[in-house]
C-alpha positions in Angstrom: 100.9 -10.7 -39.2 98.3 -7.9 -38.1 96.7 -6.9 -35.3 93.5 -8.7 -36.3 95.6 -12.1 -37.2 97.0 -12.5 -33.5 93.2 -11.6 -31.8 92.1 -14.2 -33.7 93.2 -16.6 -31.6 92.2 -15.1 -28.2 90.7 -17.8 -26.2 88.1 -15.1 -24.9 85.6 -14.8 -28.3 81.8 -13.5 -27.6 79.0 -12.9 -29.8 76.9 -10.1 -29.5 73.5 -9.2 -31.3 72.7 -6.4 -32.9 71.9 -3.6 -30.6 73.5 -5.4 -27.3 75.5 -2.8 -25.6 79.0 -4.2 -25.1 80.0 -1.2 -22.4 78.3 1.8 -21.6 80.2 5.4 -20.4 81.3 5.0 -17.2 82.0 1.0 -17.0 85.3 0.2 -15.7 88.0 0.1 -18.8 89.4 -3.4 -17.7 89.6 -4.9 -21.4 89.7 -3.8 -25.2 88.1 -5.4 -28.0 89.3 -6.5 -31.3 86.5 -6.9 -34.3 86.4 -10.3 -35.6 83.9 -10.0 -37.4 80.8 -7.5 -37.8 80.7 -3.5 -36.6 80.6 -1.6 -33.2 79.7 2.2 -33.3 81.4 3.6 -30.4 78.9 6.1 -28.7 79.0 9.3 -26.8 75.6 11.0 -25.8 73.4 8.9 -28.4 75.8 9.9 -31.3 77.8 7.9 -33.1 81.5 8.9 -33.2 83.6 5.7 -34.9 82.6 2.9 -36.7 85.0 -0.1 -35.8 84.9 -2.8 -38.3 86.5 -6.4 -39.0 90.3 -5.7 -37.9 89.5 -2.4 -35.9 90.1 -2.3 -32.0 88.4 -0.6 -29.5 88.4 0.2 -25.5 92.2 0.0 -25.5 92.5 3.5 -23.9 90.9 2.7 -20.7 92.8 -0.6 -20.7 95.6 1.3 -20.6 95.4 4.5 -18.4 92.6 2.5 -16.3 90.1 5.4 -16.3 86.3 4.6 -17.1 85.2 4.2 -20.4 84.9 7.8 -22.2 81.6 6.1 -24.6 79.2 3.8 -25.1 79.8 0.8 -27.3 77.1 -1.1 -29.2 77.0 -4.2 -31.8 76.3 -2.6 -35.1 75.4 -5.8 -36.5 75.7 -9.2 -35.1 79.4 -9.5 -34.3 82.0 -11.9 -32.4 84.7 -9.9 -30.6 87.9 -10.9 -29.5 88.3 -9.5 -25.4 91.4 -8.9 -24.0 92.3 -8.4 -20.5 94.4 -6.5 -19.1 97.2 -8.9 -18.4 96.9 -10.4 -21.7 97.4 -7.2 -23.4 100.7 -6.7 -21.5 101.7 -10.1 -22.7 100.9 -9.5 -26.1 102.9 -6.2 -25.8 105.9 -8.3 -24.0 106.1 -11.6 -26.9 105.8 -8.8 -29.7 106.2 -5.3 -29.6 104.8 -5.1 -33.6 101.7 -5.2 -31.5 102.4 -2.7 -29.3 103.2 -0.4 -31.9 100.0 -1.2 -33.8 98.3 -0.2 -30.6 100.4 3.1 -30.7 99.0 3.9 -34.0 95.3 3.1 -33.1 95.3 5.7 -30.3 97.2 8.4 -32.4 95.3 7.8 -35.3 91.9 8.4 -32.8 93.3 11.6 -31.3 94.4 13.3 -34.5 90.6 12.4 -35.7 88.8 13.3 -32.3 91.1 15.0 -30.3 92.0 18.8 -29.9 93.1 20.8 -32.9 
């Protein structure tokens, strides 16, 4: 079962338009956001830096070290996105750590593409 598969079923679903900001820089980074369906460009000064399609996640980081978001995020298309709160992401993590781990490889797979080289 993916990532994508369990965020399915979050009760917390919401449709966005295309061009709706979903969170600008700065917001407070109290949830992340799984694709369902559509695309999100994740945003930093106007310029498009990621992509996140069907299956992709997104705004995890802040969920995690509680800092502001780092970007803008806006609905590429029309989309429906799965949110997560904080205290649901810790549950995930706690009923299966397969999640946590694919959360692990999100963020590594960012930094090796974005980060510092």
């Amino acid at each position: 079962m993916t990532s994508l598969d369990i965020l399915r079923r979050e009760p917390d679903l919401r449709s966005y338009k295309q061009g709706d900001v979903i969170f600008k820089a700065g917001d407070p980074g109290d949830s992340m956001f799984a694709v369902v369906d559509g695309m999100v460009e994740i945003r930093i000064h106007d310029a498009t830096v990621e992509t996140i399609a069907a299956g992709g996640v997104f705004g995890e980081m802040g969920l995690i070290d509680g800092l502001p978001r780092s970007a803008d995020a806006v609905a590429a298309s029309d989309c429906h996105l799965a949110v997560i709160s904080e205290k649901r992401f810790l549950r995930l993590v706690e009923m299966m750590p397969q999640f946590a781990l694919q959360m692990m490889r999100v963020i590594t797979e960012r930094l090796r593409r974005h980060g510092p080289h």
